[in-house]
PyMOL CGO cylinders between C-alpha atoms (Angstrom):
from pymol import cmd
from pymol.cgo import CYLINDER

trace = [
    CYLINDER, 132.52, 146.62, 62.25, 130.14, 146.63, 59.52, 0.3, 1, 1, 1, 1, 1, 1,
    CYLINDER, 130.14, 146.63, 59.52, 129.70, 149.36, 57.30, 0.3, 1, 1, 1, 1, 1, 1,
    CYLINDER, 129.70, 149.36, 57.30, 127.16, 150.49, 54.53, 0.3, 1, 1, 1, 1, 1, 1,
    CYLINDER, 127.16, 150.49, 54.53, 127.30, 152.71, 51.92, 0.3, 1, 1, 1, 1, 1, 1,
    CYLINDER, 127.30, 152.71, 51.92, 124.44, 155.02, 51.24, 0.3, 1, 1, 1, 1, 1, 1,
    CYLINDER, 124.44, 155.02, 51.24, 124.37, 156.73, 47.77, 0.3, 1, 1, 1, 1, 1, 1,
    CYLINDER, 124.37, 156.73, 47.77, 121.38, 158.60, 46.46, 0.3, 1, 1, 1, 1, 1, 1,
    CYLINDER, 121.38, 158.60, 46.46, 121.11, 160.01, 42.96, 0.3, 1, 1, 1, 1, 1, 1,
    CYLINDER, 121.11, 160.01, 42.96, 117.61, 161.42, 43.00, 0.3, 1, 1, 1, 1, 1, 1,
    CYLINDER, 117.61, 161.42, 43.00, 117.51, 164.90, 42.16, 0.3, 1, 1, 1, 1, 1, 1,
    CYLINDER, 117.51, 164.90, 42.16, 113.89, 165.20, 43.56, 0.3, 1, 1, 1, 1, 1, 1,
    CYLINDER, 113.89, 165.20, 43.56, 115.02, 166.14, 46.66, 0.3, 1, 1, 1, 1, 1, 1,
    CYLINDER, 115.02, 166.14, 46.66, 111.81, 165.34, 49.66, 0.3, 1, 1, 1, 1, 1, 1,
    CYLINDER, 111.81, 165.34, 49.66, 109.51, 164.70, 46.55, 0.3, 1, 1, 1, 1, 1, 1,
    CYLINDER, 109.51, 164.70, 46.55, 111.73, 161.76, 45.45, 0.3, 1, 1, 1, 1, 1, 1,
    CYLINDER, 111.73, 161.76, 45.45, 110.73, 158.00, 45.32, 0.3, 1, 1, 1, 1, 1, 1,
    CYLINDER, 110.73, 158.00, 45.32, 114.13, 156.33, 45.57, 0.3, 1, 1, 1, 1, 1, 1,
    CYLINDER, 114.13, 156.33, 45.57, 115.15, 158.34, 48.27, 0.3, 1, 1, 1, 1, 1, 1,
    CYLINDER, 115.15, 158.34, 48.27, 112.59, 157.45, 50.77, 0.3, 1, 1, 1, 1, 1, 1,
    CYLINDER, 112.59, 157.45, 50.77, 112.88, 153.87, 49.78, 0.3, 1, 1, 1, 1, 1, 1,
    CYLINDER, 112.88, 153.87, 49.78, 117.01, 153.77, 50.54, 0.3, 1, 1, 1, 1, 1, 1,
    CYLINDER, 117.01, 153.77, 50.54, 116.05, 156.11, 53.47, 0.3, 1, 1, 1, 1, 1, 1,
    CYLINDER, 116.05, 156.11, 53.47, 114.14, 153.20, 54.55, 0.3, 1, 1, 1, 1, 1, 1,
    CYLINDER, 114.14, 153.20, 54.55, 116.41, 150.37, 53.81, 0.3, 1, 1, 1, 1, 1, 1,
    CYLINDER, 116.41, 150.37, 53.81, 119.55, 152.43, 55.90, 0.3, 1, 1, 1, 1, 1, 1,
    CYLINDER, 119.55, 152.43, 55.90, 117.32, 152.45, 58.75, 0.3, 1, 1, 1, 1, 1, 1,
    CYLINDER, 117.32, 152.45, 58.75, 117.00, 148.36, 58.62, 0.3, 1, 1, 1, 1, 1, 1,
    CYLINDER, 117.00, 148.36, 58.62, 119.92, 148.04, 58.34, 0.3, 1, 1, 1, 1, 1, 1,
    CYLINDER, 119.92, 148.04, 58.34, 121.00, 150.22, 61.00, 0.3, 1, 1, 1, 1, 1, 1,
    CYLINDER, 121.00, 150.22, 61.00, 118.44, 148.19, 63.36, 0.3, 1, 1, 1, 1, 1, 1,
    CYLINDER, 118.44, 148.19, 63.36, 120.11, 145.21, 61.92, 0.3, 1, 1, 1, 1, 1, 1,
    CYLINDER, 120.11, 145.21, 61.92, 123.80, 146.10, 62.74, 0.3, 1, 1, 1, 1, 1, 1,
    CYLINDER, 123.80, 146.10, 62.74, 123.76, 148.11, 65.59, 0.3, 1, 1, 1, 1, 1, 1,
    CYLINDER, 123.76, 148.11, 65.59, 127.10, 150.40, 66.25, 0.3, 1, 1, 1, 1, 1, 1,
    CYLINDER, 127.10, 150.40, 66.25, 127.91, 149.93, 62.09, 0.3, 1, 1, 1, 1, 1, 1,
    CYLINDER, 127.91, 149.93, 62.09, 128.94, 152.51, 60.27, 0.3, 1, 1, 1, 1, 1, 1,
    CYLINDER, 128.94, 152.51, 60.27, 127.25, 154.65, 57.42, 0.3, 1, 1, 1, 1, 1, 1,
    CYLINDER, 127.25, 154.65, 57.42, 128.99, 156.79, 54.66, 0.3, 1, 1, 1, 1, 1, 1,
    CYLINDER, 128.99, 156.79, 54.66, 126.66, 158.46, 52.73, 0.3, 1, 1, 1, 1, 1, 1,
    CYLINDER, 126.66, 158.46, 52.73, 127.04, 160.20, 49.30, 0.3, 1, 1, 1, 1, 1, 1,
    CYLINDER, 127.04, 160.20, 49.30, 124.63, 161.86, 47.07, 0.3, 1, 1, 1, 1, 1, 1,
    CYLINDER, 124.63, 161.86, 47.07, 125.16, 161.98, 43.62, 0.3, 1, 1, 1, 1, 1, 1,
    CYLINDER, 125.16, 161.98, 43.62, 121.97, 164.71, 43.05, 0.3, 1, 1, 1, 1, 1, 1,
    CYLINDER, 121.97, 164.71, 43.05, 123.23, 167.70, 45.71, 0.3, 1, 1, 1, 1, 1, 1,
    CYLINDER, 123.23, 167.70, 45.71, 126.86, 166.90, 44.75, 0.3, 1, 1, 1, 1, 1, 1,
    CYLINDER, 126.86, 166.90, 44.75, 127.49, 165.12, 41.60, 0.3, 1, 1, 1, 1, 1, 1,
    CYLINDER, 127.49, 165.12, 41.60, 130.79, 164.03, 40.09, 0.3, 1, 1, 1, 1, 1, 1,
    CYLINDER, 130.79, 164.03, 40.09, 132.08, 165.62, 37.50, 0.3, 1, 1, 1, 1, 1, 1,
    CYLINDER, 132.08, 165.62, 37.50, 131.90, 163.71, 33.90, 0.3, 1, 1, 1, 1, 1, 1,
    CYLINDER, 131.90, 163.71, 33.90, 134.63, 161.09, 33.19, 0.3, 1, 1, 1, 1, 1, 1,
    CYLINDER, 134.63, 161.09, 33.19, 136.50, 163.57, 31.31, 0.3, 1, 1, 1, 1, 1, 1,
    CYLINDER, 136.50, 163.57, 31.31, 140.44, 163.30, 29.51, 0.3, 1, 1, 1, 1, 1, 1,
    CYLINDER, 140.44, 163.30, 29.51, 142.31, 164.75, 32.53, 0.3, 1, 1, 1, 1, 1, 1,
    CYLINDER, 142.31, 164.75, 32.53, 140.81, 161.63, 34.76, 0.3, 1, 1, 1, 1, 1, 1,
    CYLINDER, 140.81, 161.63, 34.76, 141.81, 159.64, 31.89, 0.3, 1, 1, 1, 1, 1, 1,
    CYLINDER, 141.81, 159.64, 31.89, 145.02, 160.43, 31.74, 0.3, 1, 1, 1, 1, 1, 1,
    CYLINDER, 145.02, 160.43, 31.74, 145.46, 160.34, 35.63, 0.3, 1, 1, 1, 1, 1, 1,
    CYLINDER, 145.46, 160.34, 35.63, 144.38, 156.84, 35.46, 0.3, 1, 1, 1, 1, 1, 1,
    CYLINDER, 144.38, 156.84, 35.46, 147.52, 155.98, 33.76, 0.3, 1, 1, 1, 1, 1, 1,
    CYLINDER, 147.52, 155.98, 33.76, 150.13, 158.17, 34.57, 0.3, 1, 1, 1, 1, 1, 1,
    CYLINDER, 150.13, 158.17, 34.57, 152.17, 157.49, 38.21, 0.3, 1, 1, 1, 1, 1, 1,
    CYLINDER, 152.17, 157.49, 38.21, 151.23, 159.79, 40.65, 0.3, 1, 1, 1, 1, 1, 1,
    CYLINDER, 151.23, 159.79, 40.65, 154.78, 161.80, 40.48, 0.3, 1, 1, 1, 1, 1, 1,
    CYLINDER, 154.78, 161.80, 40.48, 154.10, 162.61, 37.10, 0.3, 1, 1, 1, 1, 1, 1,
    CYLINDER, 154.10, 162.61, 37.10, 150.42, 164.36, 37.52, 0.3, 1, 1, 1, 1, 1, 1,
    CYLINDER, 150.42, 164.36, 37.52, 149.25, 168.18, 36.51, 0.3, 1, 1, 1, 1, 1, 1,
    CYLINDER, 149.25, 168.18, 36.51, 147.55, 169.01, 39.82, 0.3, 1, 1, 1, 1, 1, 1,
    CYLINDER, 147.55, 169.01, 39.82, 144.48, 168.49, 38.20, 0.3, 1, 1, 1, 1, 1, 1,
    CYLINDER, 144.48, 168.49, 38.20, 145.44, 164.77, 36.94, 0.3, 1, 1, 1, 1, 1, 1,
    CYLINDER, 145.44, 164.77, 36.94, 146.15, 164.57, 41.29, 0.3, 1, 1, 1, 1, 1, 1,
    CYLINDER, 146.15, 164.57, 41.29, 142.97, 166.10, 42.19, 0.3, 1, 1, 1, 1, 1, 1,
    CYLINDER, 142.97, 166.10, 42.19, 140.84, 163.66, 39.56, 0.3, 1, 1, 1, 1, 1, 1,
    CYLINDER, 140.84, 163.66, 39.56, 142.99, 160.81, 41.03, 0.3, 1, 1, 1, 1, 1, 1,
    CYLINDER, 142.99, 160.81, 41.03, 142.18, 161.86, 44.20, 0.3, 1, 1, 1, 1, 1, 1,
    CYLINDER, 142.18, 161.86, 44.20, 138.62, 161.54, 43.64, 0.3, 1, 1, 1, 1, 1, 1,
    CYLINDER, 138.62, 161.54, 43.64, 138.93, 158.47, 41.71, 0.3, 1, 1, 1, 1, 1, 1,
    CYLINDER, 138.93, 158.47, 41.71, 140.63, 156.92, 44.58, 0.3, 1, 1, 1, 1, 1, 1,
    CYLINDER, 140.63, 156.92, 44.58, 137.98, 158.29, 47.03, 0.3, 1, 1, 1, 1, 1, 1,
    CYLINDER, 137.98, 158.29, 47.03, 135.23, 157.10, 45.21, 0.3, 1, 1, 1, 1, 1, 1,
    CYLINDER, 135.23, 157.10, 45.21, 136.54, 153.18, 44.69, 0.3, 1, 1, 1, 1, 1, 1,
    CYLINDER, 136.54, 153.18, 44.69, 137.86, 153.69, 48.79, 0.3, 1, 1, 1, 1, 1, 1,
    CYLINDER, 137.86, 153.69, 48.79, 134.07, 154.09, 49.56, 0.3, 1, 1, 1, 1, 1, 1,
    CYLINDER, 134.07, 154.09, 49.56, 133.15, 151.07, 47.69, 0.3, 1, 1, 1, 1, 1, 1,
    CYLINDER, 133.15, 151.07, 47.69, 136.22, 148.53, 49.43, 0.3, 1, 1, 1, 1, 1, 1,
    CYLINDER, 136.22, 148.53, 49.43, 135.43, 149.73, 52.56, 0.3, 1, 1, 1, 1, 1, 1,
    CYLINDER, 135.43, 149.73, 52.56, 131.75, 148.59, 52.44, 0.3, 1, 1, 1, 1, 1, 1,
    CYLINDER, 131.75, 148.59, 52.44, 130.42, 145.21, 53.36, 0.3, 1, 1, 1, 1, 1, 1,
    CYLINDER, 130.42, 145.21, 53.36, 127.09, 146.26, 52.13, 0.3, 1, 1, 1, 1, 1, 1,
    CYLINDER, 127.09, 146.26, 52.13, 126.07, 148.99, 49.62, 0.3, 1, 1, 1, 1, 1, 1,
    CYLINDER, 126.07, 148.99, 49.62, 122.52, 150.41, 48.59, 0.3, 1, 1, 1, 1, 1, 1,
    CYLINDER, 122.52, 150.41, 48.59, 122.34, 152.34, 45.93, 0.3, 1, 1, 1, 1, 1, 1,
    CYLINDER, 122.34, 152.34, 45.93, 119.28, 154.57, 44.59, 0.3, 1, 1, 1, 1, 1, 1,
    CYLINDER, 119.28, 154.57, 44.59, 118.71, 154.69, 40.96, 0.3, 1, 1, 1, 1, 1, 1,
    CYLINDER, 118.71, 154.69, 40.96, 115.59, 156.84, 39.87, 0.3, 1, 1, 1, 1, 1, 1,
    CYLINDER, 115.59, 156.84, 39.87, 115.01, 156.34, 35.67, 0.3, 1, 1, 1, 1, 1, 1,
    CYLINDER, 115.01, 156.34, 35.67, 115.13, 159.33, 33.84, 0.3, 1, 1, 1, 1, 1, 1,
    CYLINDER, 115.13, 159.33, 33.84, 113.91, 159.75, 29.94, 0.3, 1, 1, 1, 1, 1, 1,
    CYLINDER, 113.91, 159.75, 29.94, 114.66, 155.46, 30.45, 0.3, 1, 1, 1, 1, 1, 1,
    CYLINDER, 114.66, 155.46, 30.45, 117.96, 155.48, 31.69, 0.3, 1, 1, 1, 1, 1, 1,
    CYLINDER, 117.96, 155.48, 31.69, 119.98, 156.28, 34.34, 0.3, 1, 1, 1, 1, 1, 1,
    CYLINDER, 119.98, 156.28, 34.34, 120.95, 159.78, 35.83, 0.3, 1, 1, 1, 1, 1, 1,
    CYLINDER, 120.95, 159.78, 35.83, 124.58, 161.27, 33.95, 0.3, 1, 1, 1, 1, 1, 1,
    CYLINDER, 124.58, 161.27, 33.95, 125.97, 161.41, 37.41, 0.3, 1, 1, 1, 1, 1, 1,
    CYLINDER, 125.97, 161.41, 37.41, 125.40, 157.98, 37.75, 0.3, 1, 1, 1, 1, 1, 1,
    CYLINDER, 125.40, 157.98, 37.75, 127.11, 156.92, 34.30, 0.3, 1, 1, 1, 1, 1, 1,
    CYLINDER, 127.11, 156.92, 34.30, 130.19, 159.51, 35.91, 0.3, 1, 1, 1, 1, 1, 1,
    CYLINDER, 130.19, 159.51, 35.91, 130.14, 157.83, 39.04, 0.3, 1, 1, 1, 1, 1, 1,
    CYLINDER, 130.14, 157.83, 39.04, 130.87, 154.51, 38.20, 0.3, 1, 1, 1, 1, 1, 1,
    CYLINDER, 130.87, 154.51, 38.20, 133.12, 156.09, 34.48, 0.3, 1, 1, 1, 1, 1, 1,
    CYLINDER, 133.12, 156.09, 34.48, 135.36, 156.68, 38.02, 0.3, 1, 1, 1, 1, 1, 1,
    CYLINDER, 135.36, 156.68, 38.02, 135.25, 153.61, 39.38, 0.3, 1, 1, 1, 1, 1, 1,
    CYLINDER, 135.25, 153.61, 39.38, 136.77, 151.62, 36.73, 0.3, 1, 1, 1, 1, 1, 1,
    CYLINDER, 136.77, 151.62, 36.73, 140.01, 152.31, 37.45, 0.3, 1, 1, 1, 1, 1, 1,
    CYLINDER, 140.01, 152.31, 37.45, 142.88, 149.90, 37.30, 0.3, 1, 1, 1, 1, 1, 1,
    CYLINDER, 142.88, 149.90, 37.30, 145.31, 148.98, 40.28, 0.3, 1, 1, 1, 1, 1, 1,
    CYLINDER, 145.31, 148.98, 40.28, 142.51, 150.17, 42.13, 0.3, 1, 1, 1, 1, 1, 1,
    CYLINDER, 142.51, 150.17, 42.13, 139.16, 147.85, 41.06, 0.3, 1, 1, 1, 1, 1, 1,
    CYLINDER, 139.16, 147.85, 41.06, 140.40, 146.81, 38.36, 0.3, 1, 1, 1, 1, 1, 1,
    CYLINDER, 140.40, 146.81, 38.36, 143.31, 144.17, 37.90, 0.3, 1, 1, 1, 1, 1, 1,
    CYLINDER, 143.31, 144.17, 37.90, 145.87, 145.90, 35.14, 0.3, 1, 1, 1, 1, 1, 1,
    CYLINDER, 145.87, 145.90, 35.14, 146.65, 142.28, 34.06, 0.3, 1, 1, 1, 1, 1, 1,
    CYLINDER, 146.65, 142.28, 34.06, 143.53, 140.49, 34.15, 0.3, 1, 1, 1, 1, 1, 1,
    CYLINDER, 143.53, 140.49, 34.15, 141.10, 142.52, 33.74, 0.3, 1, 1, 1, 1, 1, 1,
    CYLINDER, 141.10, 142.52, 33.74, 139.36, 140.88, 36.47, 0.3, 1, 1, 1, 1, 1, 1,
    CYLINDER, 139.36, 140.88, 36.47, 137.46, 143.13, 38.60, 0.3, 1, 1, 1, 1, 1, 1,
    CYLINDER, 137.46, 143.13, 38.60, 139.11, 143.67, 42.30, 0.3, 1, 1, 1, 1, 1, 1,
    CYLINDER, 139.11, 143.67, 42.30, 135.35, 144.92, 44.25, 0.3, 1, 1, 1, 1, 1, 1,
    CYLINDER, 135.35, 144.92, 44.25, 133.30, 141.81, 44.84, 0.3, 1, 1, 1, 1, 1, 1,
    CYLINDER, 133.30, 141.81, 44.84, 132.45, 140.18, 47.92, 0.3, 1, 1, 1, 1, 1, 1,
    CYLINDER, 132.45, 140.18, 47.92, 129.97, 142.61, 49.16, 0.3, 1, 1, 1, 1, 1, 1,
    CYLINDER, 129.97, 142.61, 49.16, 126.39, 143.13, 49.28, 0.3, 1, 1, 1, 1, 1, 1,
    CYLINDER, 126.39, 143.13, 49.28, 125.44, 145.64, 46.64, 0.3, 1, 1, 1, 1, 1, 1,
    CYLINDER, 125.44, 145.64, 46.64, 121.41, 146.13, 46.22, 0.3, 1, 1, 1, 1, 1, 1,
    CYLINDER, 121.41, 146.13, 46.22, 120.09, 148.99, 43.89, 0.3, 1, 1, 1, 1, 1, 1,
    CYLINDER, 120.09, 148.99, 43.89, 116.68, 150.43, 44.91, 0.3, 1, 1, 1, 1, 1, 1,
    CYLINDER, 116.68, 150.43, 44.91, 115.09, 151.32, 41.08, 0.3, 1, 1, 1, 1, 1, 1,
    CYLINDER, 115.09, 151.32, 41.08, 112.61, 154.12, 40.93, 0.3, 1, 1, 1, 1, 1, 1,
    CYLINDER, 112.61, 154.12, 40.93, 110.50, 154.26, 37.70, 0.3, 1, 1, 1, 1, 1, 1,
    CYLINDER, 110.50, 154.26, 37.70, 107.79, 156.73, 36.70, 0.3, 1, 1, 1, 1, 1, 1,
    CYLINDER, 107.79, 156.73, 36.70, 106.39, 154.38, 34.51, 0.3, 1, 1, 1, 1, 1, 1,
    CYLINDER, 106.39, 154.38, 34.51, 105.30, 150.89, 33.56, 0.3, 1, 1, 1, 1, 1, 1,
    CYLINDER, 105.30, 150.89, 33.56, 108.38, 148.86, 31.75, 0.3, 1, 1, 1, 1, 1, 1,
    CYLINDER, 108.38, 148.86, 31.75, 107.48, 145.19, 32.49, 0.3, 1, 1, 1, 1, 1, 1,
    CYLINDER, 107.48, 145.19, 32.49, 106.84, 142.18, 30.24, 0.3, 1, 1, 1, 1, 1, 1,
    CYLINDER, 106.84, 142.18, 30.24, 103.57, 143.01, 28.27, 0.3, 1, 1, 1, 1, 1, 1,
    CYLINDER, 103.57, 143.01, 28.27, 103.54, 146.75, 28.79, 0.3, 1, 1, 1, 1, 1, 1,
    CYLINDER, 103.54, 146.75, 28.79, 104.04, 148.95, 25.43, 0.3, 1, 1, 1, 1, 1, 1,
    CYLINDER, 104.04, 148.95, 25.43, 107.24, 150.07, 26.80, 0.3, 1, 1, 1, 1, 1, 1,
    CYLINDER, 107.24, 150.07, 26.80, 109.16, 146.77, 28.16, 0.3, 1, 1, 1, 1, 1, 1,
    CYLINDER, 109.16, 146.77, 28.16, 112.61, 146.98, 28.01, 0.3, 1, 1, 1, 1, 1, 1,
    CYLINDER, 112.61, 146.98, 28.01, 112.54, 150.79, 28.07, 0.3, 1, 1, 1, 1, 1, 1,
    CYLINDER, 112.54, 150.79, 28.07, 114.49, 150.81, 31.03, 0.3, 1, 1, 1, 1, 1, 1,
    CYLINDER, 114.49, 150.81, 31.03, 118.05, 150.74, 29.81, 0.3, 1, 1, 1, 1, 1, 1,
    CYLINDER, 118.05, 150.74, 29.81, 119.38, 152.18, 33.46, 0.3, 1, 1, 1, 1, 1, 1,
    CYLINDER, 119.38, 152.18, 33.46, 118.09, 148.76, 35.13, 0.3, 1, 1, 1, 1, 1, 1,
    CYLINDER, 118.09, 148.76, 35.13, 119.85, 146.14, 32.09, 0.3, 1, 1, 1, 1, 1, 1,
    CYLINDER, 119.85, 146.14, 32.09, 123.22, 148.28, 32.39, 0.3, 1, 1, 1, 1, 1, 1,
    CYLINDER, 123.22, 148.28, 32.39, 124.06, 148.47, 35.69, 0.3, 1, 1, 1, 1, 1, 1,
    CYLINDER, 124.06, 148.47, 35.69, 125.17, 145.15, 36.49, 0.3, 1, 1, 1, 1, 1, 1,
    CYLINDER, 125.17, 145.15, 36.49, 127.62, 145.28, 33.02, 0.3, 1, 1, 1, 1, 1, 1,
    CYLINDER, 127.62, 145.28, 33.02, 128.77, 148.40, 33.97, 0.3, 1, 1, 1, 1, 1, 1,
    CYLINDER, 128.77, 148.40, 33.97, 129.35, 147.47, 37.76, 0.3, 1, 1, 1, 1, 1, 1,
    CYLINDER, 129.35, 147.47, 37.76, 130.45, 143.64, 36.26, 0.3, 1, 1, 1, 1, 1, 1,
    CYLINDER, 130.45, 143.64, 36.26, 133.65, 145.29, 35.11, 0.3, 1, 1, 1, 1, 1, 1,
    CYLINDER, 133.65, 145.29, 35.11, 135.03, 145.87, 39.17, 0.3, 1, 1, 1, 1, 1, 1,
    CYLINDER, 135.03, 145.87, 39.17, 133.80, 142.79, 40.43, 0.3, 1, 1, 1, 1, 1, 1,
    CYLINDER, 133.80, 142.79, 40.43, 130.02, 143.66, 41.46, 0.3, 1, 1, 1, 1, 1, 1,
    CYLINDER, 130.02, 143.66, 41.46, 126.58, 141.71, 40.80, 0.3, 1, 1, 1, 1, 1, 1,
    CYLINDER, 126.58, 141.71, 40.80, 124.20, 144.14, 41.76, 0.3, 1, 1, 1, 1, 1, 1,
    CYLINDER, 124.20, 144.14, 41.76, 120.61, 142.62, 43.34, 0.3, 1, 1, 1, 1, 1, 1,
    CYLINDER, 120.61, 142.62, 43.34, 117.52, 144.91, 42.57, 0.3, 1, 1, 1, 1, 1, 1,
    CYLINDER, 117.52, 144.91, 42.57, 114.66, 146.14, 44.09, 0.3, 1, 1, 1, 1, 1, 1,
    CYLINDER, 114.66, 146.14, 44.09, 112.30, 148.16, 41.78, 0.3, 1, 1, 1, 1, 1, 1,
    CYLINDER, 112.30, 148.16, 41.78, 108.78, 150.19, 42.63, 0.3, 1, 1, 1, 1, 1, 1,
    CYLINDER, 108.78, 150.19, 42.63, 107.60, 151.74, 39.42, 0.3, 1, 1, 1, 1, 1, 1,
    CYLINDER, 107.60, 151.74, 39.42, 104.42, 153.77, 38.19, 0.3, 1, 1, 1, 1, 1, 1,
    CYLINDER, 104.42, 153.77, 38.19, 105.63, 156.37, 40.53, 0.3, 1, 1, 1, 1, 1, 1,
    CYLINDER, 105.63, 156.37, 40.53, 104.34, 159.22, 38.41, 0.3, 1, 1, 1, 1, 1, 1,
    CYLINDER, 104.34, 159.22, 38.41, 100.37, 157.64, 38.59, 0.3, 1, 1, 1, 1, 1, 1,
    CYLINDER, 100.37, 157.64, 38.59, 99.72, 159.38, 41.99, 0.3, 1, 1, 1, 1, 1, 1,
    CYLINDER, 99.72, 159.38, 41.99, 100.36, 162.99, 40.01, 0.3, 1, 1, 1, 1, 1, 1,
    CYLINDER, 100.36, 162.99, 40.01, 99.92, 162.49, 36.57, 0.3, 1, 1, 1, 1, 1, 1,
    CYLINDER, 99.92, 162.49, 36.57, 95.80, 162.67, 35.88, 0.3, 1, 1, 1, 1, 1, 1,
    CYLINDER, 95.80, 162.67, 35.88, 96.09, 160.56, 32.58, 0.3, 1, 1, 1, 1, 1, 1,
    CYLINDER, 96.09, 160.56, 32.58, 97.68, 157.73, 34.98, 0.3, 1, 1, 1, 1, 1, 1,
    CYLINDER, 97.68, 157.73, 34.98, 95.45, 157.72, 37.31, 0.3, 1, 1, 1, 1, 1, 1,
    CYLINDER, 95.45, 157.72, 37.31, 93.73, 154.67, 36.88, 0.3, 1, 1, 1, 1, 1, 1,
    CYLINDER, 93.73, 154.67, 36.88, 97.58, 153.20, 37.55, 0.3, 1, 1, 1, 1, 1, 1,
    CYLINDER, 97.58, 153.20, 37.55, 97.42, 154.60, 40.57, 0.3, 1, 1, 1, 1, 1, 1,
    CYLINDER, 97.42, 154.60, 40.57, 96.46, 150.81, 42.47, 0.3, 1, 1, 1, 1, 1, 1,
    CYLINDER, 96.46, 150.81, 42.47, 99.37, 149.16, 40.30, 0.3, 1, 1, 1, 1, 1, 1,
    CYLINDER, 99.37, 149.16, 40.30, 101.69, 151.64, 41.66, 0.3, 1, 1, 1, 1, 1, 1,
    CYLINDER, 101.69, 151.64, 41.66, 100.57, 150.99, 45.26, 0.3, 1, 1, 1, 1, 1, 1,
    CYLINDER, 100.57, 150.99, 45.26, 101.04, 147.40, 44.95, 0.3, 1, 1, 1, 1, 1, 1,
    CYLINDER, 101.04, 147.40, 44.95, 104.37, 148.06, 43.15, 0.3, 1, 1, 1, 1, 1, 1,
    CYLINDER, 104.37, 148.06, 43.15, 105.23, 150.22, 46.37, 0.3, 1, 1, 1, 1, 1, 1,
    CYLINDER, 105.23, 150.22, 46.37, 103.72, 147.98, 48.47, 0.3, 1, 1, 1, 1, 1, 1,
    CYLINDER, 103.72, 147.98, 48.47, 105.92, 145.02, 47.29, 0.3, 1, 1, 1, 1, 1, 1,
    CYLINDER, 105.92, 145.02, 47.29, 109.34, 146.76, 46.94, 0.3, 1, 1, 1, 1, 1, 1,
    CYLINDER, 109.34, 146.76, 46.94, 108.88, 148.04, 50.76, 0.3, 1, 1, 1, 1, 1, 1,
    CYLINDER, 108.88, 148.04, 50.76, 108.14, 144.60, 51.76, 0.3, 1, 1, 1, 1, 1, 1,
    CYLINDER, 108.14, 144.60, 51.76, 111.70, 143.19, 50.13, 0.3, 1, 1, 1, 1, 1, 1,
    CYLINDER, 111.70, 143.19, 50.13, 113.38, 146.20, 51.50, 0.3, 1, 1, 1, 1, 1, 1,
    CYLINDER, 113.38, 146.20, 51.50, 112.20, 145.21, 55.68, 0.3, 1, 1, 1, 1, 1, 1,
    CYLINDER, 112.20, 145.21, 55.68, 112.92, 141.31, 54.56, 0.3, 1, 1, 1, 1, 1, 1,
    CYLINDER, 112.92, 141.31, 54.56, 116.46, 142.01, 53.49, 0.3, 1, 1, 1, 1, 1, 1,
    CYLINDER, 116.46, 142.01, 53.49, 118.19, 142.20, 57.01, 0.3, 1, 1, 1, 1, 1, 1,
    CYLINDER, 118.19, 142.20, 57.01, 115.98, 139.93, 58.95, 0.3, 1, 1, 1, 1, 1, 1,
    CYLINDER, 115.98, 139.93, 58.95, 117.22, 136.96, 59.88, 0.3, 1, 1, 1, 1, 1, 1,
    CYLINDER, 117.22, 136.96, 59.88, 116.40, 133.63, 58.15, 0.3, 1, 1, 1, 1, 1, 1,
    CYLINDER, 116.40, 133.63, 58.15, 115.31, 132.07, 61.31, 0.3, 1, 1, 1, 1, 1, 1,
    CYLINDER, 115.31, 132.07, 61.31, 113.09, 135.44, 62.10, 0.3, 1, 1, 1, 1, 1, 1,
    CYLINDER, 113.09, 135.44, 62.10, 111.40, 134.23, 58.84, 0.3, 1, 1, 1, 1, 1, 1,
    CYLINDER, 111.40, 134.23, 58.84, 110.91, 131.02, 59.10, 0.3, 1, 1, 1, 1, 1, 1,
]
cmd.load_cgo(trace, "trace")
């Protein structure tokens, strides 16, 4: 059966960008794969704590030797890669904040990297690939090539290092200029944002069609 995982970060709640853009990728892909299954988890109502030196430690330690709260960081470290393995297909929302990405999404994937689990202890070869994971970027403003701030958004360039290290290559769709529609000094950004909008919406109902659908 095929399964997606649905993680927001947004902390925008209703008022948030990314949100209703992942909102609107589950439900293709729900029309897509009829009877699958969704997990959702949302990093903004219920973030992860920061990677911190008890999780450390429980990373290396066997299990029969944890403090109970080396087991219970364990436990969520082994939650939160179980998530990931049991998806065939995972979108991810990542909104930009001051040009990065969220802290709970640095903490999320700080818990991730855990070896025996995504990681091999040997090789260092990452044990997670092999599924679909697409990231749904949200950016207030204007970062492309030829804007005063390109390359401003660190969250976007890294992502796929961070994820690189369990196995992932993340593919991204981005709508930016979000903040034109209620910022006044932006609004004559407004129409890029719309077209920005427009386009991302347009790879998000492609992504789950099929190729003879398109053709």
């Amino acid at each position: 059966m095929a399964t997606l995982l649905h993680i927001d970060a947004s902390i925008q709640g209703d008022s948030s960008v990314s949100r209703r853009l992942t909102a609107r990728a589950a439900d293709a892909w729900r029309a897509a794969h009829p009877g699958g299954t969704v997990t959702y988890r949302d990093l903004g109502a219920d973030p992860v704590p920061h990677f911190d030196n008890t999780a450390n430690l429980s990373r290396g330690l066997p299990s029969d030797q944890h403090t109970p709260a080396q087991a219970r960081s364990w436990s969520l470290i082994k939650t939160l890669v179980g998530e990931i393995a049991a998806a065939d297909t995972v979108l991810f929302g990542l909104p930009i904040y001051n040009y990065g990405a969220p802290s709970t999404v640095k903490a999320w994937l700080d818990h991730l990297i855990a070896p025996g689990l995504a990681v091999d202890p040997e090789t260092r070869q990452g044990l997670l690939g092999g599924r679909d994971f697409i990231v749904v970027v949200s950016r207030g403003g204007g970062y492309g090539e030829g804007t005063p701030r390109h390359g401003w958004d660190h969250a976007s360039a890294w992502l796929p290092h961070g994820l690189s290290l369990v196995g992932i290559e993340p593919r991204f769709i981005t709508t930016e200029l979000t903040l034109a529609p209620v910022t006044p000094g932006m609004a004559e950004l407004v129409p890029l944002h719309e077209e920005s909008r427009r386009q991302a919406e347009a790879a998000i109902d492609e992504l789950w069609v099929p190729a003879v659908a398109r053709a």
